[in-house]
VEXDREN-2710 file (C-alpha; in Angstrom, 1 decimal):
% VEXDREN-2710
k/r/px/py/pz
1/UNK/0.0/0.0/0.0
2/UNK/1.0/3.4/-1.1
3/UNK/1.0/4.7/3.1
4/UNK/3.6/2.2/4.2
5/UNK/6.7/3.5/3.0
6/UNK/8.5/1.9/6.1
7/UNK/7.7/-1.8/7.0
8/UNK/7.9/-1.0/10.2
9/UNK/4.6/0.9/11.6
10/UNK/3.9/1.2/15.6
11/UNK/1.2/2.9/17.9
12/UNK/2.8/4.2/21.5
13/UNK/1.6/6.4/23.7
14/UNK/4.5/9.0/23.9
15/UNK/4.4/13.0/22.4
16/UNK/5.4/13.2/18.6
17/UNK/7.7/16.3/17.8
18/UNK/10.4/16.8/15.7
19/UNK/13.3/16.6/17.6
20/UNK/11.8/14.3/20.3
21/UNK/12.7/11.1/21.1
22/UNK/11.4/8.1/21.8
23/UNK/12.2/4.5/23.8
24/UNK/10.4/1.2/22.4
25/UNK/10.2/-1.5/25.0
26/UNK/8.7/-4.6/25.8
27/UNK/6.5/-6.6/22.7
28/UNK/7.3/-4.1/20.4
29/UNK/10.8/-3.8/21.8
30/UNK/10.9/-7.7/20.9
31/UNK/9.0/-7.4/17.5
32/UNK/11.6/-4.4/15.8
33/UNK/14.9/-6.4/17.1
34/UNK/13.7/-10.1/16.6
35/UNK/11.2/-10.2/14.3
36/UNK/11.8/-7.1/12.0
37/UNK/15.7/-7.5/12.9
38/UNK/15.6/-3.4/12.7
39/UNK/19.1/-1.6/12.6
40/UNK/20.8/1.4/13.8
41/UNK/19.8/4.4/10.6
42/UNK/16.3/2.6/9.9
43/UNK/13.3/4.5/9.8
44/UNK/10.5/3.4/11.4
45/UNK/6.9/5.0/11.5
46/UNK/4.8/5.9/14.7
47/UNK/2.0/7.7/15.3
48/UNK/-0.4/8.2/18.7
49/UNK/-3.8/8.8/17.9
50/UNK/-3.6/12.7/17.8
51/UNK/-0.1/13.6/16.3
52/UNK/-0.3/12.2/12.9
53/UNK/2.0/10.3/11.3
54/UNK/6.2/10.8/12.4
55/UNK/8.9/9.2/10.3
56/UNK/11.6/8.4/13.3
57/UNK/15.2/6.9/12.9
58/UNK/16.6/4.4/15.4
59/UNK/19.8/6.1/17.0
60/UNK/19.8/3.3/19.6
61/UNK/19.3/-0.4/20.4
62/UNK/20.3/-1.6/23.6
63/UNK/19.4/-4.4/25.5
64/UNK/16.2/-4.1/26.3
65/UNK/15.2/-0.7/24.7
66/UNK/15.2/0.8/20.7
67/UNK/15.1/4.9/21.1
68/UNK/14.1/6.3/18.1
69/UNK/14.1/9.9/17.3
70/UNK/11.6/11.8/15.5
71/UNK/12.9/13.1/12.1
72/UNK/9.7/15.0/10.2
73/UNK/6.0/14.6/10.4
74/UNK/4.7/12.6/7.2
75/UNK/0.8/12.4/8.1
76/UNK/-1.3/14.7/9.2
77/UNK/-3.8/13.0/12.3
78/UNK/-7.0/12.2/10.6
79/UNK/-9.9/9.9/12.3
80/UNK/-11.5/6.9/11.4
81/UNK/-15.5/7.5/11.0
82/UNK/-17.4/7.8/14.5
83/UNK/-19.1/4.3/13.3
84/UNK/-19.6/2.2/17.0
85/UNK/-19.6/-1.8/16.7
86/UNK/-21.8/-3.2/19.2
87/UNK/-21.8/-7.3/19.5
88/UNK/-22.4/-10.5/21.3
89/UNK/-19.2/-12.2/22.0
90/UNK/-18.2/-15.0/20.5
91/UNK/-15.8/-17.5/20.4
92/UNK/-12.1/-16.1/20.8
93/UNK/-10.6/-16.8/17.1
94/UNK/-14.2/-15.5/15.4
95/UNK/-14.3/-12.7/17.7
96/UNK/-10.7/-12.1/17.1
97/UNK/-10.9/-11.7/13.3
98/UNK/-14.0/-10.0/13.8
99/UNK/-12.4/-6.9/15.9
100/UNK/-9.6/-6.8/13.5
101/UNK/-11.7/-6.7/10.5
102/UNK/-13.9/-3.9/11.2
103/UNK/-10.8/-2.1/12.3
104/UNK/-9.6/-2.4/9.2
105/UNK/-12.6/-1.1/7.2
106/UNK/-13.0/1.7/10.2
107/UNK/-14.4/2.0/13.2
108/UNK/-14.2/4.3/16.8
109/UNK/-15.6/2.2/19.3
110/UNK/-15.6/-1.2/19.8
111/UNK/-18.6/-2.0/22.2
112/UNK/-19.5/-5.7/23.6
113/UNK/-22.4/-6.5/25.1
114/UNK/-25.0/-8.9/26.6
115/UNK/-28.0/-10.3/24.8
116/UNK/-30.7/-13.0/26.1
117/UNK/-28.9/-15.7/24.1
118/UNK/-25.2/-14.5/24.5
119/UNK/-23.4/-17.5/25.3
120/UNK/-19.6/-16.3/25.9
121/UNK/-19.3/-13.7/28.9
122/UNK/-15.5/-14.2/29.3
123/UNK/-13.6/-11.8/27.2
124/UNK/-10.5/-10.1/28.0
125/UNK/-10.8/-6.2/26.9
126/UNK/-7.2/-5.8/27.1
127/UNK/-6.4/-8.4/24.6
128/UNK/-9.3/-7.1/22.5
129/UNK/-7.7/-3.6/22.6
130/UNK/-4.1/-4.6/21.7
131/UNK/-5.9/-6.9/18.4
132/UNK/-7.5/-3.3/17.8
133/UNK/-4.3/-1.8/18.0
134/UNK/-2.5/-4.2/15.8
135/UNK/-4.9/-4.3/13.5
136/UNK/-4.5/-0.2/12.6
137/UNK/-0.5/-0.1/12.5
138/UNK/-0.7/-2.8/9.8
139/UNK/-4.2/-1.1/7.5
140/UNK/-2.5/2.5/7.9
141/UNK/-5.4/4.0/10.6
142/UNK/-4.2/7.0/12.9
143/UNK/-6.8/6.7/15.6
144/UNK/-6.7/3.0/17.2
145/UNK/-10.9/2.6/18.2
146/UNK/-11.7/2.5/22.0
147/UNK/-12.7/-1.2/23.5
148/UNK/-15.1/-0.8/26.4
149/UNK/-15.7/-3.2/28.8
150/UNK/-18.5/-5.8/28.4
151/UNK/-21.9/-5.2/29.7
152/UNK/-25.6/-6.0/29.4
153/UNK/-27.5/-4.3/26.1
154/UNK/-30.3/-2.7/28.6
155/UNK/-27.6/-0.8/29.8
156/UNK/-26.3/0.8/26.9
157/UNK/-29.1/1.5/25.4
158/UNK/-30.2/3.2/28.6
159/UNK/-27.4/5.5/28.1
160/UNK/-27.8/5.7/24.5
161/UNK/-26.8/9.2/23.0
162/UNK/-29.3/11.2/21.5
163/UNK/-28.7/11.3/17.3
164/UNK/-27.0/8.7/16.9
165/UNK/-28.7/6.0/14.5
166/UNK/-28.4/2.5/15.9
167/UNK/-28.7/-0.4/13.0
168/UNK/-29.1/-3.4/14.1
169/UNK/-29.1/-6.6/12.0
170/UNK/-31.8/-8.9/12.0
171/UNK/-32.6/-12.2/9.7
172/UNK/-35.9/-11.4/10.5
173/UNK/-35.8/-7.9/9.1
174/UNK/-37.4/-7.8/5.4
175/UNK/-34.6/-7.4/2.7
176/UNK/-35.9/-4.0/1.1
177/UNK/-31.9/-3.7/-0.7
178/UNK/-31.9/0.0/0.5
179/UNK/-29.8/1.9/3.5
180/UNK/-32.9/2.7/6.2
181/UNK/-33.7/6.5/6.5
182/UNK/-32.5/7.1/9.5
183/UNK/-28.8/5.9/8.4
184/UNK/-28.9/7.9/5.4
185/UNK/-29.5/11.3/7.8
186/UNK/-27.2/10.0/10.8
187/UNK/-23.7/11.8/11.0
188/UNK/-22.9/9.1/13.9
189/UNK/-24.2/5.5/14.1
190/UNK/-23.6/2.3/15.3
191/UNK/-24.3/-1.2/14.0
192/UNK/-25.1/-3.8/16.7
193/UNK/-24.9/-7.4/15.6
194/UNK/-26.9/-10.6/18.0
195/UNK/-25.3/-13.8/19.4
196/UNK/-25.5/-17.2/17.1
197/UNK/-28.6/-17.5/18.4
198/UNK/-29.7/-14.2/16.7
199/UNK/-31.9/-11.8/18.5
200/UNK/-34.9/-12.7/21.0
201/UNK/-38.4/-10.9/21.1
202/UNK/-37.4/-9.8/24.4
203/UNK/-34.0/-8.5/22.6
204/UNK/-36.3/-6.9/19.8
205/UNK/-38.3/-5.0/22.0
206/UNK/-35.8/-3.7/24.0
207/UNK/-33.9/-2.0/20.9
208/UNK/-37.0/-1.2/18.9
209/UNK/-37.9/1.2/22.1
210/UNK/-34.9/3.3/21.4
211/UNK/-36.4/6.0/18.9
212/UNK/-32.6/5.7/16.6
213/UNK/-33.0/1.9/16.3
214/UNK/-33.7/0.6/12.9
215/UNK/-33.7/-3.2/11.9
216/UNK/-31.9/-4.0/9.0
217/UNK/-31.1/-7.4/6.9
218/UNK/-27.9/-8.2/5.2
219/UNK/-30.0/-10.4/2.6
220/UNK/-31.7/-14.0/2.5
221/UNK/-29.0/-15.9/3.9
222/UNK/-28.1/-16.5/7.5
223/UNK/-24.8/-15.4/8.0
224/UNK/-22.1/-15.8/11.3
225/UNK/-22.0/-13.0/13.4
226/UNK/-18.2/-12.2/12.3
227/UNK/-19.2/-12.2/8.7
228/UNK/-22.5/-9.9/9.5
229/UNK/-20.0/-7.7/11.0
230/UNK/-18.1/-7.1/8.1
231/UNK/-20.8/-7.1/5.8
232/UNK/-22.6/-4.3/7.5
233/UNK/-19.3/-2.1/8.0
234/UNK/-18.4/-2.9/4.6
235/UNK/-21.8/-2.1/3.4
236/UNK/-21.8/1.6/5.3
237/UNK/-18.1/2.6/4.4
238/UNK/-19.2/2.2/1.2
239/UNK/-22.5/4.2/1.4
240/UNK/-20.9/6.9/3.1
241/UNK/-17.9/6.9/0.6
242/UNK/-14.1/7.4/1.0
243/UNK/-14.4/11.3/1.6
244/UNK/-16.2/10.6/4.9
245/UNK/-14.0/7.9/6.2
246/UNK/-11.0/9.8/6.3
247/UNK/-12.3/12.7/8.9
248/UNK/-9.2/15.5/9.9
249/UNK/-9.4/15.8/12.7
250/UNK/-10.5/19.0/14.7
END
């Protein structure tokens, strides 16, 4: 991809500044001097979330530390689109590739939650977040999306902010092929996908109370909840176009 002009791409949490520098340890300490075998004069790119995009040079590698000093500023910070991804967990490799897929295609906030048939309530946010984190150095995102912790449905939509639209995908919606109204006129929004077991009536009525809810179908056939997931995001990114997922940021 044209963005990656160095193989070597890393999120920290440190200031970006020309002149700065900055000290790699731990996994990604191990990943630059084992696995990328990185030398003294390589570049390397980093970027925090709000800084953009540095191009830094390694001046250092010691025995448990890289330092890397910040040479010029080759992105400016732009944000992935303020799309939420609401699901039922499910088991760790399909919820795996499910986080780092709509990563990928862009997302804010990565939001799991309890449904009447939700089966797996053991997930570990932190490892969630790093597969989040992972997942934008290697498509090129500036803004790695927030991971909340898990918690019952009722609760977020209790909380649920006023104008944003809430899709949420349902086999037993009918398949009218066309982006509900309320998406189309949504600046914010957030797609919620059910357990294997799909959604109950009791989940139904819960979300069709929430005046931004719309139900939506992904077509005749019953898909798994990770391929739903990307479908849907997949489906949006598209309808919203390329202008709109690549927000500067304010």
């Amino acid at each position: 991809m044209s963005f990656r002009k160095n193989r070597a791409r890393l999120f920290v949490d440190s200031p970006l500044d020309q002149g700065t520098t900055v000290e790699i340890t731990g996994q990604q300490f191990h990943y630059l001097k084992n696995v990328l075998r990185i030398r003294s004069n390589q570049s390397v790119s980093l970027f925090n979330g709000s800084e953009g995009e540095w191009k830094t040079i390694v001046t250092e590698i010691a025995t448990k530390k890289i330092v890397l000093f910040c040479e010029a500023k080759t992105r400016e910070q732009s944000n992935p689109p303020d799309f939420w991804y609401l699901f039922a967990p499910l088991k760790k490799a399909r919820l795996d590739f499910a986080v780092e897929k709509v990563t990928e295609i862009g997302v804010s906030k990565i939001i799991p939650v309890i449904t009447e048939f939700t089966q797996n309530t053991r997930i570990s946010t932190k490892r969630l977040q790093t597969i989040a984190m992972e997942a934008t150095e290697q498509c090129g995102g500036l803004k790695v999306p927030e991971v909340v912790p898990l918690c019952p449905l009722s609760e977020i939509l209790h909380e649920w902010p006023r104008g944003r639209a809430l899709i949420y995908c349902d086999e037993m919606a009918k398949c009218s092929g066309k982006i509900p109204s309320a998406v189309s006129k949504a600046g914010k929004l957030a797609i919620l996908i059910g357990p294997e077991g799909g959604f109950s009536q009791k989940d139904r009525e819960l979300i069709d109370t929430l005046d931004e809810s719309c139900r939506f179908s992904l077509g005749k056939r019953i898909l798994r909840a990770e391929t739903a997931a990307v479908a849907a995001f997949s489906l949006i990114s598209w309808y919203y176009g390329n202008s709109y997922l690549d927000q500067k940021a304010s």
